[in-house]
C-alpha positions as CSV (number, residue, x, y, z in Angstrom):
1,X,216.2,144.5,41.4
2,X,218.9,144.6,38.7
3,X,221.3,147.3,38.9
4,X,220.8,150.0,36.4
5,X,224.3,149.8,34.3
6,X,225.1,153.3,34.8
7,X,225.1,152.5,38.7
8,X,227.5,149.2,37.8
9,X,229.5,151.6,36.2
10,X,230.1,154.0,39.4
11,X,230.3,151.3,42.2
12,X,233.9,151.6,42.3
13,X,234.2,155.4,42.1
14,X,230.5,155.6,44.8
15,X,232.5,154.2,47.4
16,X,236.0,155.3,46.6
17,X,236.6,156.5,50.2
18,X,235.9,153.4,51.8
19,X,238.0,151.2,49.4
20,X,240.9,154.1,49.8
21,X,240.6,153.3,53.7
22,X,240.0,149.7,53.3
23,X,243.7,149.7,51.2
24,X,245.5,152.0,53.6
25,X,244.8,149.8,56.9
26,X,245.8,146.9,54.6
27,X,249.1,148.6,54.0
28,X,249.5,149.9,57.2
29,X,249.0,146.5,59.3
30,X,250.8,144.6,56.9
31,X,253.6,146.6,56.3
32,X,254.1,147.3,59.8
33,X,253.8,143.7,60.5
34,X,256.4,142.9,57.9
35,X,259.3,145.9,58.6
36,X,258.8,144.5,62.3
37,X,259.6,141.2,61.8
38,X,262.7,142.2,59.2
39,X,263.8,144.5,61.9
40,X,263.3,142.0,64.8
41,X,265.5,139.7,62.8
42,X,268.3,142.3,61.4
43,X,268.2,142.9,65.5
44,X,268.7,139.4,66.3
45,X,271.9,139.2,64.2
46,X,273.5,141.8,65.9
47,X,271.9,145.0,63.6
48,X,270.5,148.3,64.7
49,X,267.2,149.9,64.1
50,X,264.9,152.3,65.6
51,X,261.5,151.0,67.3
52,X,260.1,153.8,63.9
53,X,261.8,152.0,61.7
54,X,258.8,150.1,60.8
55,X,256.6,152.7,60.5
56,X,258.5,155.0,58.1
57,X,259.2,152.5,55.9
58,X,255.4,151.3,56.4
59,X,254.2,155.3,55.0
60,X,257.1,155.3,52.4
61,X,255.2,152.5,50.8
62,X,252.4,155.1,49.8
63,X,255.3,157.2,48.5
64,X,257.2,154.2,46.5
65,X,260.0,154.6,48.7
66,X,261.4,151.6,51.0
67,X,264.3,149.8,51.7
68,X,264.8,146.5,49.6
69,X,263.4,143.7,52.1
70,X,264.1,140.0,51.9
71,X,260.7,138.0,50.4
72,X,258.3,138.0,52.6
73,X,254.4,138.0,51.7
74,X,253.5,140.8,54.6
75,X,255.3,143.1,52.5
76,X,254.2,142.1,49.4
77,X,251.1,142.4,49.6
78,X,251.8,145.8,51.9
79,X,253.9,147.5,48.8
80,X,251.1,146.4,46.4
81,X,248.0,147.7,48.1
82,X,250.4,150.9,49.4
83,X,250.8,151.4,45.4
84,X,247.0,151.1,44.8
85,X,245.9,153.3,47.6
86,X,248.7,156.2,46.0
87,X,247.6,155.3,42.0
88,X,243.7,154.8,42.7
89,X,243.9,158.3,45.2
90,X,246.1,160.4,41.7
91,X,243.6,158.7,39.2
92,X,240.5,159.8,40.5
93,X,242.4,163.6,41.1
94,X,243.3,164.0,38.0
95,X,240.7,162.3,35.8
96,X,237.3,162.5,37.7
97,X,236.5,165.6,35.3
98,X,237.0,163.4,32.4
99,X,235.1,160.4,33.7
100,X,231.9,162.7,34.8
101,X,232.1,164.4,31.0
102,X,232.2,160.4,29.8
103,X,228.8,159.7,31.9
104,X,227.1,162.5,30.8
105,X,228.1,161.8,26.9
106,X,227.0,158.7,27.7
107,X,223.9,159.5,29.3
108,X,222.5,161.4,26.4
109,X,222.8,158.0,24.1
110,X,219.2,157.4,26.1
111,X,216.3,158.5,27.1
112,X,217.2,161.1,29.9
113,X,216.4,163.7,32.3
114,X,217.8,166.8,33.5
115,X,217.2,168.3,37.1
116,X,218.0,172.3,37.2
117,X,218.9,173.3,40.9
118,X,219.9,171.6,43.6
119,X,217.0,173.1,45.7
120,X,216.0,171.5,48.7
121,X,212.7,170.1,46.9
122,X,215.1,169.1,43.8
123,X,217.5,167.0,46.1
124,X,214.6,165.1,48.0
125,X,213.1,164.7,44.2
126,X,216.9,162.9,43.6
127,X,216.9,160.8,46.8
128,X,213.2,159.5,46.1
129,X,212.6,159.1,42.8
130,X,215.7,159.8,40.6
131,X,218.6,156.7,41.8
132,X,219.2,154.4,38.8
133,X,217.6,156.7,36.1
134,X,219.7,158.4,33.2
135,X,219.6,161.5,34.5
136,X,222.1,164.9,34.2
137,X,221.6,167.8,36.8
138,X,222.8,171.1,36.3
139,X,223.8,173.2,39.2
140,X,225.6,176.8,39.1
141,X,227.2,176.7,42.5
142,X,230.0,174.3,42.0
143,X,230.8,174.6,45.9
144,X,227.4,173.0,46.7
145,X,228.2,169.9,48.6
146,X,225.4,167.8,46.8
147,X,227.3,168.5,43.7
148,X,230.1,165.7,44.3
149,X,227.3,164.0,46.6
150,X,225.4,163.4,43.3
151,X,228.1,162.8,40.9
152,X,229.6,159.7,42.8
153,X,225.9,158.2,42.7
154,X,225.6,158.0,38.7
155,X,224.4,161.6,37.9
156,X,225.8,163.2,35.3
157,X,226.8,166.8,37.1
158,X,227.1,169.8,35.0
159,X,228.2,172.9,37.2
160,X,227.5,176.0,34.7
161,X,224.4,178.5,34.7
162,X,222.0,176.5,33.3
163,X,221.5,179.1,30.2
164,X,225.3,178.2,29.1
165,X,224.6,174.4,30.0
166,X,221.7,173.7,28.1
167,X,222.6,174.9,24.7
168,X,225.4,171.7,25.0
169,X,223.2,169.2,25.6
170,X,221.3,167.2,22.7
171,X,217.7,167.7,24.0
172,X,216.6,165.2,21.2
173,X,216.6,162.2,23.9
174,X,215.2,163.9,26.5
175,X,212.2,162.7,28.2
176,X,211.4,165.2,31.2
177,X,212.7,167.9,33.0
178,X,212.5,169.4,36.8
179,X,213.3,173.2,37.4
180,X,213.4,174.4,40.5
181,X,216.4,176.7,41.4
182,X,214.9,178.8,44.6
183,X,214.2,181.8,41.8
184,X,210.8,181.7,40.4
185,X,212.1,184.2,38.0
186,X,215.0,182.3,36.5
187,X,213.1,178.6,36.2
188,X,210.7,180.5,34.4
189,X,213.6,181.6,32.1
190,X,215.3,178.3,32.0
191,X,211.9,176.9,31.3
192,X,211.4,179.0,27.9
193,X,215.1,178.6,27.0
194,X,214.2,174.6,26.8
195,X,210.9,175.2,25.1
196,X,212.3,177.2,22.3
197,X,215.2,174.8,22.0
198,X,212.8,171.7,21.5
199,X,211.4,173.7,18.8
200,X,214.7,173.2,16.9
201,X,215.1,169.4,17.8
202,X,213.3,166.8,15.7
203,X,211.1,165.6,18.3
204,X,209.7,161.9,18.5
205,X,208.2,161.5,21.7
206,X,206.7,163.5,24.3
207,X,208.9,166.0,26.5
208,X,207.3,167.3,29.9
209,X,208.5,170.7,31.4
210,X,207.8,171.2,35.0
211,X,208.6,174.6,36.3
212,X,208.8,175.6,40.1
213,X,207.0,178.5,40.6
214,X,206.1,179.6,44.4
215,X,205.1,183.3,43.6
216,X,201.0,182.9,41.8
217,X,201.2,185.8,40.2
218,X,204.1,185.0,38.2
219,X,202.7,181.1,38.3
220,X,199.6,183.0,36.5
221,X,201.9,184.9,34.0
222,X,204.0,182.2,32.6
223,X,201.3,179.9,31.7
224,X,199.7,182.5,30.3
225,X,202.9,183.3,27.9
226,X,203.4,179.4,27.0
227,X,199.9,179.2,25.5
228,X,200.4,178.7,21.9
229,X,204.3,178.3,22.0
230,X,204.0,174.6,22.6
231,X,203.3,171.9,20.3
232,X,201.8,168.2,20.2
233,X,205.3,167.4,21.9
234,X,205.8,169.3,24.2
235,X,203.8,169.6,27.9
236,X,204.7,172.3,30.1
237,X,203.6,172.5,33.8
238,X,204.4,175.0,36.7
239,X,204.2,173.6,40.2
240,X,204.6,174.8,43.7
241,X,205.9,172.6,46.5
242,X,203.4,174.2,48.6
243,X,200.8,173.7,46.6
244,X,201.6,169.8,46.2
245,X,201.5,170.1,50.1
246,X,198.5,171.3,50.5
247,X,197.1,168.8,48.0
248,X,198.6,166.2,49.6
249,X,197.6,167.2,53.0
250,X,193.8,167.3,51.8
251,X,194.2,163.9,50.2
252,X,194.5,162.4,53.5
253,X,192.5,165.1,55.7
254,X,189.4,165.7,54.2
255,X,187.7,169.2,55.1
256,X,185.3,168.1,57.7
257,X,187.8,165.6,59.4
258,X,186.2,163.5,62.2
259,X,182.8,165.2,60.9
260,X,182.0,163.6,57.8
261,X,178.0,163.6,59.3
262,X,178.2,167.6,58.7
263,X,177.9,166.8,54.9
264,X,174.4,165.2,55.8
265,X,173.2,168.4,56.9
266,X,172.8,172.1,56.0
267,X,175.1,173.1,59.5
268,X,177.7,175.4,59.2
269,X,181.1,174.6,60.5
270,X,184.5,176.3,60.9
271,X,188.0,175.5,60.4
272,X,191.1,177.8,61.9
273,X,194.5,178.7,59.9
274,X,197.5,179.4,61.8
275,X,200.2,181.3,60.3
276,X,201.2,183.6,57.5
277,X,203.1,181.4,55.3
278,X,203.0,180.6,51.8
279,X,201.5,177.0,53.0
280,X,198.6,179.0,55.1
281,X,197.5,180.6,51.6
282,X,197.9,177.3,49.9
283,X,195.0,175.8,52.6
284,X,193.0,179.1,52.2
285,X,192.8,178.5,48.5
286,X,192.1,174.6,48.7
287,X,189.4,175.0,51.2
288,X,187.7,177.6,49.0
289,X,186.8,175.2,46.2
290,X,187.2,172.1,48.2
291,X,184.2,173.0,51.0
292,X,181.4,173.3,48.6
293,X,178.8,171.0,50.3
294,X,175.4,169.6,48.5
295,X,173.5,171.9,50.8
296,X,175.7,174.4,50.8
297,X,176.6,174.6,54.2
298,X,178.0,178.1,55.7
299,X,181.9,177.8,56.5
300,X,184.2,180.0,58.2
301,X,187.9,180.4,57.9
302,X,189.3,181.5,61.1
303,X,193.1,183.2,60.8
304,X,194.4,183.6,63.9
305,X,197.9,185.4,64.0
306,X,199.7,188.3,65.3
307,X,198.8,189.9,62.2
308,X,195.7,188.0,61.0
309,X,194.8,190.9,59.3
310,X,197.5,191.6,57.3
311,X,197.0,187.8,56.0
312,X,193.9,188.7,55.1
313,X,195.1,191.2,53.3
314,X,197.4,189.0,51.3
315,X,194.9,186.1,50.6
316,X,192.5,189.1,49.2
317,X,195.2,190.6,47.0
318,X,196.0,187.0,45.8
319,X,192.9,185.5,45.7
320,X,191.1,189.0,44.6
321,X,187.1,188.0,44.6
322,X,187.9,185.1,47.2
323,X,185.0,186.9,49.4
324,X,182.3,186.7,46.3
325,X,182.2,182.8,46.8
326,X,178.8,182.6,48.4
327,X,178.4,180.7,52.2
328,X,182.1,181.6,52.8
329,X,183.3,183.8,55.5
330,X,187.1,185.0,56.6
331,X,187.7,186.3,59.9
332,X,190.9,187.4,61.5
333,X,192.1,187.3,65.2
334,X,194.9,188.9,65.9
335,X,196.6,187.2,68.8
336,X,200.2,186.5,69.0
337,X,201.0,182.4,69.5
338,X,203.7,183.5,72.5
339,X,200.7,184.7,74.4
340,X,198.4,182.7,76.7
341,X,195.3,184.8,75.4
342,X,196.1,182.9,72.1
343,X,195.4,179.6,73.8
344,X,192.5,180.9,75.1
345,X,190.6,182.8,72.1
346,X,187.0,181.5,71.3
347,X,187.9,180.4,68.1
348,X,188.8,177.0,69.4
349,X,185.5,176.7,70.9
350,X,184.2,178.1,67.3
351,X,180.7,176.2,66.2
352,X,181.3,172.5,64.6
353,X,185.6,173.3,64.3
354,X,186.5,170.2,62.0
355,X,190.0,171.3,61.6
356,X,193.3,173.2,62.7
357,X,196.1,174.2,60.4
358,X,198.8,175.2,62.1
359,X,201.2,176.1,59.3
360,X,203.7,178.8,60.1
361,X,207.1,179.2,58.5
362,X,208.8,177.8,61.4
363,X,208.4,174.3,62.0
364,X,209.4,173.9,65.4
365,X,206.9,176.8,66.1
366,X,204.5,174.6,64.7
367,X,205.2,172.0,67.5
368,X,205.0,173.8,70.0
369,X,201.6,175.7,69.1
370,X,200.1,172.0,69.0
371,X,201.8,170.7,71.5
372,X,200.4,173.1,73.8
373,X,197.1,173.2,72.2
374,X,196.5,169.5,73.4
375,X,198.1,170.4,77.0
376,X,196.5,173.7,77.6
377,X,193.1,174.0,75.3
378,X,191.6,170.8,74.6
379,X,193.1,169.1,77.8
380,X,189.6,168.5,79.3
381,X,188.0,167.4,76.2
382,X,190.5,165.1,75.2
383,X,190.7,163.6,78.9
384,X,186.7,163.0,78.4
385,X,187.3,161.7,74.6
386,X,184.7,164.6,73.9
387,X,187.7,166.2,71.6
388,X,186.6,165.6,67.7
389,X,188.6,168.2,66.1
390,X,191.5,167.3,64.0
391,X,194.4,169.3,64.5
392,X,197.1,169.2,61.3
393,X,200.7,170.8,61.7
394,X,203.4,171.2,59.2
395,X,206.6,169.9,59.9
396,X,209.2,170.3,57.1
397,X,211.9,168.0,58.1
398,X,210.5,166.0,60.8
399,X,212.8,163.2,60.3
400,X,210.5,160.2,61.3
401,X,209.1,162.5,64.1
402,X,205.7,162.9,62.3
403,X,205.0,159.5,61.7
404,X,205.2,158.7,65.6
405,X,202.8,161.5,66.4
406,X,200.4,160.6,63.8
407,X,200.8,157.0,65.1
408,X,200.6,157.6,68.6
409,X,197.0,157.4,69.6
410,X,197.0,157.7,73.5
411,X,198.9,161.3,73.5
412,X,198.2,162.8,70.4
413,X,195.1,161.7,69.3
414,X,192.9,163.5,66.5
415,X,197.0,165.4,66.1
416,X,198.2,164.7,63.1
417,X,201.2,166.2,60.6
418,X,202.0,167.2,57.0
419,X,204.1,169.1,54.6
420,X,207.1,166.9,54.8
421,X,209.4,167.9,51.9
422,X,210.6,164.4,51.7
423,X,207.1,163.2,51.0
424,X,205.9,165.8,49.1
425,X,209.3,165.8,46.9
426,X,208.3,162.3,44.9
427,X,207.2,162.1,41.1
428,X,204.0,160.7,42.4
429,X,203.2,163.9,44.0
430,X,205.2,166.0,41.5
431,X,203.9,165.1,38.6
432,X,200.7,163.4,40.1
433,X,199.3,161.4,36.7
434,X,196.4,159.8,38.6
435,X,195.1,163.8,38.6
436,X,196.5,164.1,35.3
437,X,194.6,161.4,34.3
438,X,190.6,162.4,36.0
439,X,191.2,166.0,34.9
440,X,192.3,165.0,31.1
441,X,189.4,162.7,30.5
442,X,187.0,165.3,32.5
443,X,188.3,168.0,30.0
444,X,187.6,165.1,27.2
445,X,183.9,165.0,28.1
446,X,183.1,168.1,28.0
447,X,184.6,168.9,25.1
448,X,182.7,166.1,23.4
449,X,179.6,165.7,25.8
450,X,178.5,162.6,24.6
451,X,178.1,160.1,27.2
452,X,180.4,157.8,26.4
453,X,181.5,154.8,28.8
454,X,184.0,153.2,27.0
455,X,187.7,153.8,28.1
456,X,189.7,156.7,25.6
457,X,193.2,156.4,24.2
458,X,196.1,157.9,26.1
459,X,197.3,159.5,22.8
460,X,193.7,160.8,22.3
461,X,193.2,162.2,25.4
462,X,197.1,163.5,25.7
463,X,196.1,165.4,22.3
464,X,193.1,166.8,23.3
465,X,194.7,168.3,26.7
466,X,197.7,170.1,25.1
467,X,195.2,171.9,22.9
468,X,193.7,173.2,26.2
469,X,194.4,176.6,27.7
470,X,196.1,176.3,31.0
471,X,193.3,177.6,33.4
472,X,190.8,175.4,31.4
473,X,193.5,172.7,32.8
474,X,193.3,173.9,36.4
475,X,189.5,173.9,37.0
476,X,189.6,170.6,35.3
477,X,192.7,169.7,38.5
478,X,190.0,171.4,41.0
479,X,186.9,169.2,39.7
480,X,188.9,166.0,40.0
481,X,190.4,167.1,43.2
482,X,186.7,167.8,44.7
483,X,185.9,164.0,43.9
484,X,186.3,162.6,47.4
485,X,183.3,164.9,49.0
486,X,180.8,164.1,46.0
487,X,181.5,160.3,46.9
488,X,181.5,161.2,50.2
489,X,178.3,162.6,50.0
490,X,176.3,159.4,48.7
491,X,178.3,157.9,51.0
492,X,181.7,156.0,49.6
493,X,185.1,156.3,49.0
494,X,187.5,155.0,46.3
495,X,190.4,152.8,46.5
496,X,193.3,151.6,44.4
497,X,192.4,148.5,42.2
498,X,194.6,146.0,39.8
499,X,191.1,145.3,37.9
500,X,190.8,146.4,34.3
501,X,189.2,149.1,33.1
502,X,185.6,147.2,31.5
503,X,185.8,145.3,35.0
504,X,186.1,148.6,37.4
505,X,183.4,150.5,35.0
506,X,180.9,147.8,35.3
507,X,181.4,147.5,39.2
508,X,181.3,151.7,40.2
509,X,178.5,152.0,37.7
510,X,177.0,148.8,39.9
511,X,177.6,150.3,43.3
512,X,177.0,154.1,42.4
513,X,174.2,154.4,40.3
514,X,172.4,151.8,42.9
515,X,172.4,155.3,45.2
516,X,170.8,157.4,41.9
517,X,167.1,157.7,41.6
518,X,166.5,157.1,38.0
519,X,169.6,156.6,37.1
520,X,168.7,155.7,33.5
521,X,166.4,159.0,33.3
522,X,169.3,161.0,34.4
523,X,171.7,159.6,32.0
524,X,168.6,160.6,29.3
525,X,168.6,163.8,30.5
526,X,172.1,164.5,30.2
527,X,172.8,162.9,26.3
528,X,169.5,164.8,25.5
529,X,169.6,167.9,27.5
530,X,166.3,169.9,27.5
531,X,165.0,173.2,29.4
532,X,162.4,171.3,31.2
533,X,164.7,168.9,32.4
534,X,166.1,171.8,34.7
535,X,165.3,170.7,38.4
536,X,162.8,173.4,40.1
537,X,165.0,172.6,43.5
538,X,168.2,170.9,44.0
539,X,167.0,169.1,46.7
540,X,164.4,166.5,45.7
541,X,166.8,164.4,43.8
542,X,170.7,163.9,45.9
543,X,172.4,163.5,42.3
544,X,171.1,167.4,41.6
545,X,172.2,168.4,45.5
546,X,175.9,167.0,44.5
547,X,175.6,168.5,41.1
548,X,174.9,171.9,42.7
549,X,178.0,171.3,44.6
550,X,179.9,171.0,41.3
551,X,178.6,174.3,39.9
552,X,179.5,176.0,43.6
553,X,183.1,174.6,43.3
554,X,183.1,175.7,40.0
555,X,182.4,178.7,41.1
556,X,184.6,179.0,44.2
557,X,187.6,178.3,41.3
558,X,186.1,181.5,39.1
559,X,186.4,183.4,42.1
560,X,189.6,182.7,43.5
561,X,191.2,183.3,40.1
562,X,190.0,187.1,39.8
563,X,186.6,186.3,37.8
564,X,183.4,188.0,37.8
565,X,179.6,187.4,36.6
566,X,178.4,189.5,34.1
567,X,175.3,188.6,31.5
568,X,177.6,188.3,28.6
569,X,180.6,186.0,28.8
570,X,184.1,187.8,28.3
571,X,187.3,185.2,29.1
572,X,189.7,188.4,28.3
573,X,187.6,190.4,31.1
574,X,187.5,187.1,33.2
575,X,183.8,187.6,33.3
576,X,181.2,184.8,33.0
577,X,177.4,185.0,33.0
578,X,177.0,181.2,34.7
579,X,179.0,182.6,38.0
580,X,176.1,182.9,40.0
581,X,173.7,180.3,42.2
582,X,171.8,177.8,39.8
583,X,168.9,179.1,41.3
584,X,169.9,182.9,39.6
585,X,169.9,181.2,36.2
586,X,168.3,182.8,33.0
587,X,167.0,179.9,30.0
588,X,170.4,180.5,28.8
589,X,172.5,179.4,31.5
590,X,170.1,176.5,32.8
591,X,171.6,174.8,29.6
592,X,174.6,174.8,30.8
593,X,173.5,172.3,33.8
594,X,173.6,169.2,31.9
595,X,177.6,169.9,32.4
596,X,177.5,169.9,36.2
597,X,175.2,167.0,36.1
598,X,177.3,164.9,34.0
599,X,180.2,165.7,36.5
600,X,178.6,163.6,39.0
601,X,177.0,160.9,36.7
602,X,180.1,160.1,35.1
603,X,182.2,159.7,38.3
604,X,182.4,155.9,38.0
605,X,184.1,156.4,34.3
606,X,186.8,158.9,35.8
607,X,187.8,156.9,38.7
608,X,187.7,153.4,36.5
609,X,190.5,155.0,34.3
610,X,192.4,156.3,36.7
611,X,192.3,153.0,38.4
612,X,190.6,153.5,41.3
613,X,187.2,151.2,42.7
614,X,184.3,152.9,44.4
615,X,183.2,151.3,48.1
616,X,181.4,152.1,50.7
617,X,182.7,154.5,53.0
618,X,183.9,153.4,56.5
């Protein structure tokens, strides 16, 4: 790969310590070597010197100051590199400010990023996905050591408070920027002081603003102050490392783990949370939306903590009608994880367990709850291969650790772990445009609703989005992420392709409509929507199961985000009339099912633009 010029440009100054060493030995073996062999000489004729003469006059070559010596190249080439160890060592002293206010002059002639706070997430976000790019990051404590860690890599380093820093920079170049200081309260500041500056810049091109906010309730607030105070030009996006983990974790770990037959069937199942933390809530929330089934299976949540209760608590206060979603149950056990009775609680024997989240705030307490889980509960089972449960367990910084668990089938089998910062800290996961991409053209359909199979413009779709309100955006984010267990249920999966778009459409429309009774009907039924075309039960017909599903998920988003049904429809009151079963729907609200059908019908279009191909599942 060619080197970006701004690297080419640092290579010298990267590895300045090395190439200060690499010249001091030089000077020192050489110079040594030659002062001896002067002295051994000057000896031979009957002169005096000290066995340190050599070596003082070696270091006062680093001074420029030595005794005149007769030619010799030992002592050349000692004085010279002796001179470039001292010259190179002043230089970078005295002008290193100068030459990181060059780069970053420099770096605003192009398209650019800026990075505010060197958080932990922000740093991994450097290390992965940053190395080579144009980008300047602005970090208040001048004492962090990433700051000169940073700088000698090519980054332009600015260390002021980012409301004093930004005013200095010409924003009309910039392409996208990553805010995440460890204060929810000041990104979101830092985040509006960039938006309103855009305002003033003649933009050309598209500027993303992503905004780390862990607390949801100020996550809620914010984007509900940037609507209408962006533009055509400007995207602005709050995230939440934990939230990226849990979506990350359920990418790979799908709710019914080793289970996948449970989506066959009406039985109920159970999964267990362990832990308190901000990640625990995370997998509360994502299993909320994520566990509607086609025939609506029961599901538990087991918490199991030494204060279970007060999580509970917590996830009801932050998820305040989490307990309307129908089929869903939360139950607590309080049991601390230092006791044996914790290792022995029925919940592990719980009915149909697909999985265990073990996701407390200390990682190493994490390890040692599964660790012991495989040794002390499910010891038997997994000795008989009779253990089908998939146990998940956050490690943080596991340093290659996790990957040799998950890979290690003979002792930690069905064991697997998540939440890595590393690999959650990467603008794949970040800024995720394959979601992007599913919940912008999802958004596109059902704002136009007219069937259409032929791939949309980026600019089009990109247009359309930015005129949507930002919860409109996230149930959008919750349909595509609920993807996998509609496929799931007809029985496939999806997979990265290189195929074009006409070539992936025509092949998912081939595989997945083969698994649609009257597929053509249905696609009828949805361009031309009629009363009578509303199913008298979901079950008959598996396209109207999985569609059911939809409206459930759907629902399970209204719920978690503080709505409530009532017969007229009040988005200030978050109150709906279609959040109820299907099966409670008036004439009014049966219209509406032509939506959730189309959600299903069209899921060879989503996944074709996003790039993805439909096959059978394993």
């Amino acid at each position: 790969m060619k080197k970006d010029s701004q690297l080419e440009l640092y290579t010298l100054v990267r590895y300045k310590e090395v190439v200060l060493v690499v010249l001091a030995i030089i000077t020192l073996v050489m110079g040594y070597s030659g002062f001896y062999m002067e002295m051994y000489r000057a000896v031979r004729t009957g002169g005096e010197y000290s066995l340190l003469h050599p070596l003082v006059q070696t270091v006062g070559l680093f001074v420029f100051e030595w005794d005149n010596y007769a030619p010799s190249v030992y002592l050349d080439i000692a004085t010279l590199s002796g001179v470039m160890t001292t010259s190179f060592g002043l230089f970078w002293m005295f002008f290193s400010k100068y030459f990181n206010a060059y780069n970053i002059s420099r770096i605003q002639k192009k398209h650019y990023n800026i990075i505010i706070g060197l958080s932990e997430q922000n740093i991994e976000l450097l290390e992965n996905s940053y190395s080579g790019k144009p980008t300047i990051i602005i970090e208040k404590n001048k004492d962090n050591p990433y700051v000169e860690y940073f700088r000698e890599r090519g980054f332009g380093m600015i260390t002021l408070d980012a409301q004093k820093a930004i005013p200095n920079l010409d924003l009309s170049r910039l392409d996208r920027v990553v805010i995440s200081t460890d204060n929810d309260r000041k990104n979101i500041a830092f985040g509006k002081q960039i938006l309103a500056l855009l305002k003033l810049v003649g933009k050309k091109h598209m500027h993303n603003i992503y905004v780390a906010i862990d607390n949801r309730d100020l996550s809620v607030l914010f984007k509900q102050n940037i609507v209408g105070q962006t533009d055509a030009n400007v995207n602005v996006l709050a995230f939440s490392l934990y939230e990226n983990m849990a979506k990350r974790l359920f990418s790979k770990h799908n709710i019914l783990g080793l289970q996948s037959e449970i989506i066959e069937t009406a039985k109920e199942f159970s999964l267990v949370v362990v832990g308190d933390s901000d990640l625990a809530l995370e997998i509360v929330y994502h299993i909320a939306f994520l566990s509607a089934l086609p025939n609506e299976n029961s599901r538990t949540i087991h918490l199991i903590d030494a204060d279970a209760g007060k999580f509970k608590e917590k996830i009801k206060k932050t998820f305040p009608n989490i307990e309307s979603i129908p089929h869903l149950e939360i139950k607590k056990h309080d049991v601390d994880t230092e006791t044996l009775d914790f290792y022995k609680d029925n919940v592990w024997t719980s009915k149909n367990l697909t999985n265990i989240y073990i996701a407390t705030h200390n990682e190493e307490k994490n390890l040692k709850i599964a660790i012991n889980l495989q040794d002390t509960t499910y010891v038997k089972a997994i000795g008989h291969n009779k253990f089908n449960t998939k146990v998940l367990f956050a490690l943080y910084h596991n340093l290659g650790l996790g990957d040799e668990i998950n890979n290690n089938e003979n002792v930690f089998k069905n064991f697997y772990t998540f939440g890595s910062i590393s690999k959650t800290s990467t603008r794949e996961i970040l800024f995720d445009q394959t979601l992007d991409d599913i919940a912008k053209l999802i958004d596109f359909d059902y704002r136009k609703m007219n069937g259409v199979h032929e791939k949309v413009s980026p600019d089009e779709l990109e247009k359309a989005w930015l005129n949507t309100a930002p919860h409109i955006r996230d149930v959008n984010k919750t349909q595509a992420l609920h993807i996998d267990m509609k496929l799931l249920a007809f029985g496939f999966t999806r997979k990265d392709s290189k195929e074009p778009f006409k070539t992936l459409l025509a092949n998912n429309k081939k595989i997945f409509y083969t698994n649609i009774e009257n597929s053509k009907q249905v696609e009828e039924e949805i361009n031309n929507y009629k009363l009578e075309y509303y199913p008298k039960t979901f079950n008959e017909r598996m396209i109207d199961s999985v569609a059911r599903s939809e409206h459930n998920r759907w629902n399970a988003y209204h719920y978690l985000n503080g709505w409530s049904y009532n017969k007229v429809r009040n988005n200030e009151a978050k109150e709906h009339n279609c959040l109820q079963l299907l099966e409670e729907f008036g004439d009014t609200e049966k219209m509406t099912y032509q939506y959730d059908l189309a959600a299903v019908f069209n899921l060879p279009k989503y996944l074709a633009h996003a790039g993805f191909e439909i096959v059978e599942s394993k």
